[in-house]
C-alpha positions in Angstrom: -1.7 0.4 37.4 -0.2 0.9 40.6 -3.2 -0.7 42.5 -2.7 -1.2 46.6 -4.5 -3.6 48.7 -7.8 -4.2 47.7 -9.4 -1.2 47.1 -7.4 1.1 44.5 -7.1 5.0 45.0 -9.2 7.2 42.8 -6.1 8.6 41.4 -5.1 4.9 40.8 -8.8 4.4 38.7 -8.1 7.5 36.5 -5.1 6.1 35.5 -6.6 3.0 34.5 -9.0 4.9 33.0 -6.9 7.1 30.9 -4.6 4.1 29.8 -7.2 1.8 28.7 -9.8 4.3 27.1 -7.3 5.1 24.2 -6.0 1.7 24.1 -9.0 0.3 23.6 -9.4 2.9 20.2 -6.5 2.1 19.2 -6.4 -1.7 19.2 -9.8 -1.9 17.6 -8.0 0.2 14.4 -5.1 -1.5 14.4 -6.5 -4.8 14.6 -8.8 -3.6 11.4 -5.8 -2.4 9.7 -3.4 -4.2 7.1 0.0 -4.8 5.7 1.8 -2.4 3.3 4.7 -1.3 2.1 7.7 -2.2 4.0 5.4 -5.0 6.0 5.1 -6.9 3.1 9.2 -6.9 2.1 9.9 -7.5 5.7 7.7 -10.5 5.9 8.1 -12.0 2.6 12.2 -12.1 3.4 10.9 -13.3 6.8 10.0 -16.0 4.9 12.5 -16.4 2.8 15.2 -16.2 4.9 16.9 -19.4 6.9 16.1 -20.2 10.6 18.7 -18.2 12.2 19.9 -16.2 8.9 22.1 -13.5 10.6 22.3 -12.0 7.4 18.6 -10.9 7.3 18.7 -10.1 11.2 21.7 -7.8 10.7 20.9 -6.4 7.4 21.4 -2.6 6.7 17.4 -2.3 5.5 17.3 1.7 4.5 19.6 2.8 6.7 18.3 0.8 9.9 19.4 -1.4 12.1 17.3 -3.7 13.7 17.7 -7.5 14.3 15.4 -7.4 17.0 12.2 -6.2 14.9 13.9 -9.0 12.1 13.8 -11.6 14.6 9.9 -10.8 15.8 9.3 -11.0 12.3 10.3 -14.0 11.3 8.9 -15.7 14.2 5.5 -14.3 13.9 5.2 -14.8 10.0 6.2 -18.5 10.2 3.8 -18.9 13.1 1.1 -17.0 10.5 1.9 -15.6 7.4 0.4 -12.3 6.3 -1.9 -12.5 9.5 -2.3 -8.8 10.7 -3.6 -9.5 14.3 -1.0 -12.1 15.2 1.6 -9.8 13.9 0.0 -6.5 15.9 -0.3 -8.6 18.8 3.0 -8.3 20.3 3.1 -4.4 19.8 -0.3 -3.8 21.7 1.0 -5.9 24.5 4.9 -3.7 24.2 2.6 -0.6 24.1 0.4 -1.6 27.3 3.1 -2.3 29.3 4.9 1.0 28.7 1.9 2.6 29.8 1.8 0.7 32.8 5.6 1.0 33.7 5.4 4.6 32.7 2.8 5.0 35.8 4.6 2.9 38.1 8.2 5.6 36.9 5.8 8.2 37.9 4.4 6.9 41.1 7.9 6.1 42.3 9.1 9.5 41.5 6.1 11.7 42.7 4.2 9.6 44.9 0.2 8.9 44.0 -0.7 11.9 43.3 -3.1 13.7 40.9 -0.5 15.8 39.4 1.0 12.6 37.4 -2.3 11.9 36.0 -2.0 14.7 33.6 1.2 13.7 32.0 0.4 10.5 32.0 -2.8 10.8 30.5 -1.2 13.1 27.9 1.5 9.9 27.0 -1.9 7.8 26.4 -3.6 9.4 24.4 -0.9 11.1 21.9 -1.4 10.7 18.4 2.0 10.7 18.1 2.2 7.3 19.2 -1.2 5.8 18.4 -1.3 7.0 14.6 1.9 6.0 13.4 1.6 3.0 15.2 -1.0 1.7 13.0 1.7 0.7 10.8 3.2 -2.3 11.3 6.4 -2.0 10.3 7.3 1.1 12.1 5.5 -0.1 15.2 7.9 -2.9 15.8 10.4 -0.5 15.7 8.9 2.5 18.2 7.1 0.1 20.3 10.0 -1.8 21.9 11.9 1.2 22.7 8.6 2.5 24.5 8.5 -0.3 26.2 13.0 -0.6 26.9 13.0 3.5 27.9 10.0 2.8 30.3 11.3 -0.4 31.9 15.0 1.2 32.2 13.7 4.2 34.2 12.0 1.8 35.9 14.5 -0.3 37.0 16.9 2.7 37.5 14.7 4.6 39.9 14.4 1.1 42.0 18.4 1.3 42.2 18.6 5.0 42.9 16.2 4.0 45.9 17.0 0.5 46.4 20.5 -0.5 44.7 21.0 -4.1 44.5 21.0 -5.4 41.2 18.5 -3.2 39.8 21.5 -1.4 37.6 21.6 -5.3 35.4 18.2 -4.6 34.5 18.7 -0.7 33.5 21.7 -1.8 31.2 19.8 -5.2 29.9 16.5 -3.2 28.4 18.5 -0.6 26.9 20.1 -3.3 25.0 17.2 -4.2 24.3 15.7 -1.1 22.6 18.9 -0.6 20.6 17.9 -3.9 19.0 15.4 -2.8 17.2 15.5 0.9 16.5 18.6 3.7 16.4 16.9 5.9 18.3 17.0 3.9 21.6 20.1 5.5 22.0 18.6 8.2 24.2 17.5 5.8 26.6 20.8 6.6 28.3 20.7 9.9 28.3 16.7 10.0 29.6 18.5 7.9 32.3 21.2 10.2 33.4 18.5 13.0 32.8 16.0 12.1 35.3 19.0 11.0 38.1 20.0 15.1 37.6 16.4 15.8 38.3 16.0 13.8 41.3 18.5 15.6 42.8 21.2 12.6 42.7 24.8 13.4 41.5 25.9 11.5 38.4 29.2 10.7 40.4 27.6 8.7 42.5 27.2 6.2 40.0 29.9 6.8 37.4 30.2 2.5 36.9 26.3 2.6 35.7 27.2 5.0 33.2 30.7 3.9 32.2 29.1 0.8 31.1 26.1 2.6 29.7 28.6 4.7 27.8 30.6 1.3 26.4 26.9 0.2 25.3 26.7 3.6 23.3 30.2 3.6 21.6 29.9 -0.6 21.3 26.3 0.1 19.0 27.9 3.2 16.8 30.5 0.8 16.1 28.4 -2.1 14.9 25.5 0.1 13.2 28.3 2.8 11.4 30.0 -0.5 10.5 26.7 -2.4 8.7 25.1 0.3 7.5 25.7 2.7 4.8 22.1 3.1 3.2 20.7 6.3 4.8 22.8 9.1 4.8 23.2 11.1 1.9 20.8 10.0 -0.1 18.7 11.5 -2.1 19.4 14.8 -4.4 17.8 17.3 -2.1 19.8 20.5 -0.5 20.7 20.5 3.2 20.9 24.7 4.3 19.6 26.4 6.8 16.4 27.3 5.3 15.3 23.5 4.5 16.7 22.8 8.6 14.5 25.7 10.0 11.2 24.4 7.3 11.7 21.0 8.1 12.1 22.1 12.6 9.3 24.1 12.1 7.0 21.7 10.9 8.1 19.4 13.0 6.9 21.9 15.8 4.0 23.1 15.0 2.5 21.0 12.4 3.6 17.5 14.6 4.8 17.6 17.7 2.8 20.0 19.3 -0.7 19.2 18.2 0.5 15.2 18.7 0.7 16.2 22.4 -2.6 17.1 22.6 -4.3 15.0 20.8 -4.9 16.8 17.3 -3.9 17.9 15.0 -7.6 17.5 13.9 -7.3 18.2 10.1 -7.0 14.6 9.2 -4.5 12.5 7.7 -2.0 14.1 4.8 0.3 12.4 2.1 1.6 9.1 3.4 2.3 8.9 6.7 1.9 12.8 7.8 -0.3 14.9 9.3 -2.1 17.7 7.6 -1.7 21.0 8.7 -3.9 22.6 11.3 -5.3 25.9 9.7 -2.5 29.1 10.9 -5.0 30.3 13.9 -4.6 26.4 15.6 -0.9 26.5 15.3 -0.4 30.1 15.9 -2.6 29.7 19.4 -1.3 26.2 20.5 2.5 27.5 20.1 1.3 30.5 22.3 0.4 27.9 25.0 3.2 25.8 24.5 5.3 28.9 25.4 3.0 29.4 28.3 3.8 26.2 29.6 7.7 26.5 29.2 7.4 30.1 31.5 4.5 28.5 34.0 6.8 25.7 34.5 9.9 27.0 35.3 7.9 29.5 37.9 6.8 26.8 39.5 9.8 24.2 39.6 12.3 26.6 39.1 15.9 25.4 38.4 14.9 22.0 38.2 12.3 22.8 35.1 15.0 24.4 33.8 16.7 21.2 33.8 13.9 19.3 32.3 13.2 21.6 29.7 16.8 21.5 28.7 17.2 17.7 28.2 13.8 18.0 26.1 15.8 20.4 24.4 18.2 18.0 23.9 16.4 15.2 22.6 14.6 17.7 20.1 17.4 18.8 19.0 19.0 15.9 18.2 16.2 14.2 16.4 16.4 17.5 14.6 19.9 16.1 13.3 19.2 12.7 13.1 16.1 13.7 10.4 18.5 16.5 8.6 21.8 14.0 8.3 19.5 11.1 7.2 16.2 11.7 5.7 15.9 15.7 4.1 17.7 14.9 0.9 15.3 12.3 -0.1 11.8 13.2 1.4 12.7 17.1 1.9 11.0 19.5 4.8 8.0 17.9 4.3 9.2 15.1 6.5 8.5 17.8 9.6 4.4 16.7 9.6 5.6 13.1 9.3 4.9 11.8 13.2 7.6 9.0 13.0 10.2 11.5 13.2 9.2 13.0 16.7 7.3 10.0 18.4 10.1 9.3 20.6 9.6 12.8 22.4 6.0 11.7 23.6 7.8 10.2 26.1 10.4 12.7 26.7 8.0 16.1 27.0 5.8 13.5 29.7 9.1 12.9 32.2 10.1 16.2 31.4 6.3 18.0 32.3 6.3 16.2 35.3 9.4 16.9 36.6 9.0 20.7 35.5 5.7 21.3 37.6 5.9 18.3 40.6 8.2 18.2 42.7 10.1 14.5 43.3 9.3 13.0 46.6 12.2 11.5 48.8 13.2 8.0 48.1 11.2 6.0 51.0 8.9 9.1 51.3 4.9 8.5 51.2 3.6 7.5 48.5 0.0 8.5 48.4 -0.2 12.4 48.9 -3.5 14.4 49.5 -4.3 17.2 46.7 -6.6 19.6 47.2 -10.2 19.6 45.5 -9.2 21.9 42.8 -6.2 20.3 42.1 -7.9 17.2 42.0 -10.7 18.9 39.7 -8.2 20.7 37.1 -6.6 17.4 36.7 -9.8 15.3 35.7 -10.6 18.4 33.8 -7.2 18.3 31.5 -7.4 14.5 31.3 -10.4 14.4 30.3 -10.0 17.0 27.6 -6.8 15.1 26.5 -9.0 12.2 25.8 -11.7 13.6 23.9 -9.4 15.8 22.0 -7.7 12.4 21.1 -10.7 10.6 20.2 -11.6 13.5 17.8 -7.8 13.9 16.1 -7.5 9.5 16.5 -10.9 9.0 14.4 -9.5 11.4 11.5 -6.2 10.2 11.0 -5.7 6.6 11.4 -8.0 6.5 8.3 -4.7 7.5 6.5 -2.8 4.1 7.9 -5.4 1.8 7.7 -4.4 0.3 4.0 -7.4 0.0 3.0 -6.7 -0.7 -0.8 -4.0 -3.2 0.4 -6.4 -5.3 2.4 -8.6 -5.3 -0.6 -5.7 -6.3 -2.6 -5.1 -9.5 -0.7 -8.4 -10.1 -0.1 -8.8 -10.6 -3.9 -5.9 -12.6 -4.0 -6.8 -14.8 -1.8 -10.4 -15.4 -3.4 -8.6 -15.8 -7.0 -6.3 -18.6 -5.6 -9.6 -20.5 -4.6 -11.0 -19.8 -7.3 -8.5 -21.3 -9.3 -5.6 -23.2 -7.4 -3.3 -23.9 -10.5 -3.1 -20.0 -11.4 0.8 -19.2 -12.3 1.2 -14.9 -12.3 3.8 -13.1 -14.2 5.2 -11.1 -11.6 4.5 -7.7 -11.6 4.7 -3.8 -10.3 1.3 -3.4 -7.7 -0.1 -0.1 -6.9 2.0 2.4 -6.0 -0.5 2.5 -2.4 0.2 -0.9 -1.8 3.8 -1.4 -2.1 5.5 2.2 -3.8 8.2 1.5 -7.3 10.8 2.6 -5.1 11.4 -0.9 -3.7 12.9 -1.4 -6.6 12.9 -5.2 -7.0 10.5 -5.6 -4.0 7.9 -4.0 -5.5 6.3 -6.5 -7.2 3.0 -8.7 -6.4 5.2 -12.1 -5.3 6.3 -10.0 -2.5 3.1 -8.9 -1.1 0.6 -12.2 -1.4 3.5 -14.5 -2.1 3.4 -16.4 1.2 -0.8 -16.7 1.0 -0.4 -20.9 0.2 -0.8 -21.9 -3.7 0.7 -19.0 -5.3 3.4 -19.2 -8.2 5.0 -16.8 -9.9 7.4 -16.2 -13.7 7.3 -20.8 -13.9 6.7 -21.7 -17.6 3.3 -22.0 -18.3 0.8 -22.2 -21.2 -1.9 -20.5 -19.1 -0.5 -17.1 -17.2 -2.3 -14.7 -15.6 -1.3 -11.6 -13.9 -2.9 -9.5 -10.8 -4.6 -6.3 -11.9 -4.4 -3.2 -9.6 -7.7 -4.6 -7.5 -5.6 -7.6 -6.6 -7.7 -9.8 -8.8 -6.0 -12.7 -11.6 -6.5 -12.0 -15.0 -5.6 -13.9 -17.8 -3.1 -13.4 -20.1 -4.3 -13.8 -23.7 -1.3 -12.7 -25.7 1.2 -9.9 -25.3 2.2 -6.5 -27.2 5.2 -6.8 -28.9 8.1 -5.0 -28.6 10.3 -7.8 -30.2 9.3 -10.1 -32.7 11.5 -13.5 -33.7 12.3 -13.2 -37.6 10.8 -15.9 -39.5 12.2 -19.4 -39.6 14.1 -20.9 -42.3 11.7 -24.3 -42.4 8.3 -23.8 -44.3 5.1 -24.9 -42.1 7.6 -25.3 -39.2 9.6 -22.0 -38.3 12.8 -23.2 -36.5 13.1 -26.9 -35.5 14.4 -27.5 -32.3 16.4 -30.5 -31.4 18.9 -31.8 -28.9 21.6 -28.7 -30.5 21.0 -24.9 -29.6 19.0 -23.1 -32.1 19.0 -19.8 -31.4 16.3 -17.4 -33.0 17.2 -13.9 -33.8 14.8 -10.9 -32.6 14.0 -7.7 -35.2 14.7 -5.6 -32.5 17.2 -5.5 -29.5 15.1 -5.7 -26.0 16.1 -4.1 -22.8 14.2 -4.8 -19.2 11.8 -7.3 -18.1 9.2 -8.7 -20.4 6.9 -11.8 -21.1 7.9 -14.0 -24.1 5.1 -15.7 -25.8 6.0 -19.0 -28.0 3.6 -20.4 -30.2 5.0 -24.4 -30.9 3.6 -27.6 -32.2 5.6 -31.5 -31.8 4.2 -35.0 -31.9 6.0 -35.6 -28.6 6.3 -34.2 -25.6 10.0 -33.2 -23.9 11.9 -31.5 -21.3 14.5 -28.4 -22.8 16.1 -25.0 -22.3 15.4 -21.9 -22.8 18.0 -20.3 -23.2 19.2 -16.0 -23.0 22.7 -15.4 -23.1 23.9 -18.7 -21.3 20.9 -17.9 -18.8 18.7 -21.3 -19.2 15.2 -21.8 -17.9 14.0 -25.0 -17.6 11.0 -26.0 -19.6 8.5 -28.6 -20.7 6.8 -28.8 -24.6 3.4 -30.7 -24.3 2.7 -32.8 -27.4 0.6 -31.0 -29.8 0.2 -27.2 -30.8 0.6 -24.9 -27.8 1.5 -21.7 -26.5 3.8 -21.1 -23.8 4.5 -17.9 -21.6 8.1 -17.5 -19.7 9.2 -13.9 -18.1 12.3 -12.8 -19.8 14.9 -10.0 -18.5 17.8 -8.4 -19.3 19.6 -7.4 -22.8 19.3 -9.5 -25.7 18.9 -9.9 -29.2 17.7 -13.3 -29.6 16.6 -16.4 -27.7 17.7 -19.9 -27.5 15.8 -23.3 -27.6 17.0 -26.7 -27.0 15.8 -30.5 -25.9 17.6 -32.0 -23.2 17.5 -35.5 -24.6 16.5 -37.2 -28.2 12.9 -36.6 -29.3 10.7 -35.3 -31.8 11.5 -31.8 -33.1 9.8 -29.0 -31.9 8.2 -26.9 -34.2 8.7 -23.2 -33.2 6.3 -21.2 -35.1 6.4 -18.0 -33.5 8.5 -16.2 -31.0 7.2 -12.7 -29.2 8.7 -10.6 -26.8 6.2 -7.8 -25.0 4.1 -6.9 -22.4 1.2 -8.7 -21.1 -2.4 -8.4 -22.5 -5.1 -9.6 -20.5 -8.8 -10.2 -20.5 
C-alpha cells in the first residue's frame, strides 16, 4: 500500500498491517461460510437463465436493481455451481483493492502521514463491512461499490491534481457501482464532497458534474422504470416515532459500535446486531459527540464541512430505509448493518478531512509526525484491531449458515448414495431459505444445480429431503382427497386410449402429492390429466404404485393412454401429503 523505492515507510508497514490483519479474519470466515437464502434463488436462476438473458440481468429482484451482481453470478455459478469459495472470491479481491485504493485517496490527499493510519485502520477493521459481508448475496452488492466509490475518488483526486483524462475514469467506476447496488448513487456526491474539502470550487469543473448529474437522472429513470417491488410494502406504520426508533438504532445499536469494532454482544435475529447493554451505547455516543466538537476545533470550517456531508449521507440512508424497508421489517431494521455499511466509508473520508489538514496538490508527500503523534496512532490502531477481532469472532457466527452447509452437505451424500433418487419438491427450513420466497422456497432451488438431482417427475419410488437435508422415502401419503370407487369390480376404473376421469370425495386446494395404486399386463405411455393440465407419464407392466405432485383446484383427475394397449387397471387414487420413513 503505497510502498516507495525499496524500502517502505513505517507508516506505509502499518498500513499493510492494518489492511491485511482483518483481511486475513475475515477471508478465513467467509471462505468457511455457505449459501442461504437469497444466494441460493440467485444462483439457481443463474442457472436457469439463458446466456445473455437480459431479463434476469435487469430484473426488479425485491426492489433492486442490479445487473451487475446478475451478471457475476451467472458467470461464477456456470463456472461452479453452489461452490462458495469461487463465488467469495471475487468479493475478497473487490474488498482488498478498496482498501488499497482507499490508502492510496488518503496518501494523495494528506501526504504519508500517521494521521491517515487511524481512519484507515478504522475502514479495515469495521464490522460493518466484514460481518455483513459474510453473506454472499449482499456482498456482491456492497463490495463493488466499495471498490467503484474508492477508485472514483481515486481517479478524481489524480484529475483535480493532474487533469488529463482522469475525469473518464471518475465517471466510468461510478457506472460501475450503480450496476450493482442503488446505493452507489452517493458516489457522486462523496465526489463533489471531498473537491469542497480540498479547497477546490465546484465551478471549476461544472462539465465533470453535468455529466455526473445526467448519470444520476439517466439511473432514476431506468431503476424507477423496472422496479416497483420495494416501496410500500409491507403493512407496518411509517410516523415519526417508528423514523426516530428505527435512526436511533441505527446510531447507536449499529453504526457507532460498527466503527469501532463492536458491538461485542454477538450476533441478533438474522442479519442484525444485538444490542450493547445501555452503559456501552450510552458511553460510546458520549465519545462520538466528543469527536464531532474535537474535530471541528481542530479543522474548523472545513470539519464542519465534512461532518455535514456525513450528515448528508446519514440522513439519506435514513430515507432510503424509511421509504423502502420499515413497513415490512419495522424499526428493528436499525441494528441490521446492511442498512449503514455504506457510511464506513463516508465517516473514514469524512474523519480525516475533519482532523488533517489536505496537503497541496504537488506538495510532499511523506510528512514527519512527532513521537506522540506517531505513538497515539499505533495506540488507536491497534485498539481498533483488537476491538475488531473481539466483536468479528462473536458475530460472524450469526452469518456463517451453518445449518445450510449441513443441508447441502447431506444432499450431496444422499445423491451418492443413491443416483436415481427423484424428490417431491418441498418447503426447507425456514434458516435455510425463509417461506417468504414464496415459490423459491423450496429444496429444487437450493441443491437443484448439485449434478443428479430431479425433482416432482413421475415416479414409483419418491423421496423427499427432511429438514437435515437428508432423502427420505416416501411410503404412502395422508389423505386429504380420496378417488371414489370405480365402477369395474377387481379393477376400479379402466383406462384406455379415451379420458376417464375419476371423481375425488373431496374438493382439493394447493399443492399435494397424488399416489395411484394400478395394475396392466402391458406397459404404456399416457396423461395425466387436471383440468386440461397433462403430465406426461409411463405405467410399467404389472401392479405398481406411482407418485406425481399435483397443484391447483380440482375435484377430480384424469387418466389416459396415448396409443392402443392393454387397459390399465386404476385401483386406487389418493391425494395428500407425503409420509416418509
Amino acid at each position: 500500500m503505497a510502498l516507495r523505492g525499496k524500502r517502505p515507510s513505517p507508516v506505509a508497514l502499518a498500513a499493510f498491517a492494518a489492511g491485511v490483519i482483518p483481511f486475513v479474519l475475515h477471508a478465513w470466515a467467509a471462505l468457511r461460510g455457505s449459501l442461504a437464502q437469497d444466494d441460493f434463488v440467485i444462483t439457481y436462476h443463474a442457472a436457469k437463465s439463458g446466456p445473455f438473458d437480459f431479463g434476469y440481468f435487469f430484473q426488479d429482484y425485491h426492489g433492486h436493481l442490479a445487473p451487475g451482481g446478475f451478471l457475476l453470478a451467472d458467470v461464477l455459478t456456470a463456472w461452479a455451481p453452489l461452490n462458495f469459495a469461487v463465488l467469495m472470491a471475487p468479493v475478497l479481491l473487490m474488498q482488498a483493492a478498496a482498501s488499497v485504493l482507499l490508502w492510496a485517496v488518503l496518501v494523495r490527499c494528506f501526504g504519508r502521514r500517521w494521521g491517515i493510519l487511524v481512519p484507515f485502520t478504522m475502514f479495515t477493521t469495521s464490522t460493518l463491512l466484514l460481518v455483513p459481508t459474510l453473506w454472499w448475496a449482499y456482498a456482491i452488492q456492497i463490495a463493488p461499490v466499495l471498490l467503484a466509490a474508492t477508485a472514483a475518488l481515486h481517479a478524481h483526486v489524480r484529475y483535480l491534481a493532474d487533469g488529463g483524462r482522469w475525469a473518464i475514469a471518475t465517471v466510468a467506476w461510478t457506472v460501475f457501482g450503480l450496476a450493482f447496488y442503488e446505493k452507489a448513487v452517493f458516489i457522486p456526491v462523496l465526489i463533489a464532497g471531498i473537491t469542497v474539502l480540498l479547497g477546490v470550487s465546484l465551478r471549476r469543473h461544472l462539465v465533470l458534474f453535468g455529466v455526473l448529474a445526467a448519470v444520476l437522472v439517466g439511473y432514476a429513470a431506468v431503476f424507477l422504470a423496472l422496479t416497483t417491488s420495494q416501496v410500500g410494502q409491507g403493512g407496518g406504520p411509517v410516523t415519526v416515532g417508528t423514523v426516530a426508533d428505527m435512526t436511533g438504532r441505527m446510531l447507536g445499536d449499529t453504526l457507532i459500535p460498527g466503527l469501532v469494532g463492536g458491538p461485542w454482544s454477538g450476533p441478533g435475529p438474522g442479519a442484525t446486531f444485538a444490542a450493547s447493554p445501555v452503559v456501552v451505547r450510552i458511553a460510546l455516543l458520549l465519545v462520538a459527540i466528543g469527536v464531532l466538537v474535537v474535530g471541528i476545533r481542530v479543522g474548523g470550517l472545513r470539519a464542519k464541512k465534512a461532518w455535514i456531508l456525513l450528515g448528508l449521507v446519514f440522513v439519506a440512508d435514513i430515507g432510503l430505509s424509511a421509504a423502502t424497508r420499515l413497513t415490512e421489517v419495522g424499526p428493528e431494521l436499525g441494528g441490521d448493518p446492511r442498512y449503514v455499511a455504506d457510511l464506513a466509508l463516508v465517516v473514514t473520508l469524512c474523519l480525516a478531512f475533519a482532523f488533517l489538514e489536505p496537503k497541496p496538490f504537488g506538495g510532499t508527500s511523506d510528512l514527519v509526525a512527532s513521537s506522540a503523534k506517531r505513538t497515539l496512532a499505533l495506540a488507536l490502531c491497534l485498539a481498533l484491531i483488537a476491538s475488531s477481532a473481539v466483536g468479528f469472532s462473536r458475530l460472524a457466527p450469526g452469518l456463517r449458515f451453518d445449518h445450510s452447509r449441513e443441508f447441502l452437505a447431506n444432499a450431496r451424500a444422499s445423491i451418492e448414495r443413491d443416483p436415481d433418487l427423484v424428490l417431491f419438491d418441498t418447503a426447507v427450513p425456514n434458516d435455510v431459505l425463509h417461506g417468504w420466497f414464496g415459490e423459491n422456497a423450496r429444496a429444487s432451488r437450493v441443491v437443484g444445480l448439485i449434478p443428479g438431482f430431479q425433482f416432482d417427475q413421475p415416479t414409483s419410488r419418491m423421496s423427499l429431503l427432511d429438514d437435515s437435508g437428508t432423502a427420505r422415502t416416501i411410503t404412502g401419503v395422508e389423505p386429504v382427497s380420496r378417488g371414489l370407487p370405480g365402477p369395474v369390480t377387481g379393477c376400479g376404473y379402466t383406462v384406455g386410449e379415451q379420458l376417464v376421469r375419476v371423481p375425488l370425495d373431496t374438493p382439493v386446494l394447493g399443492r399435494y402429492l397424488l399416489r395411484i395404486d394400478y395394475f396392466t399386463s402391458d406397459g404404456g405411455e399416457g396423461f395425466v390429466d387436471r383440468d386440461g393440465a397433462r403430465v406426461p407419464v409411463w405405467f410399467q407392466p404389472g401392479l405398481h404404485t406411482m407418485y406425481l405432485p399435483i397443484e391447483g383446484l380440482f375435484d377430480k383427475i384424469g387418466f389416459q393412454l396415448s396409443a392402443k394397449g392393454a387397459p390399465v387397471c386404476l385401483a386406487k387414487v389418493d391425494v395428500g401429503r407425503p409420509l416418509t420413513q
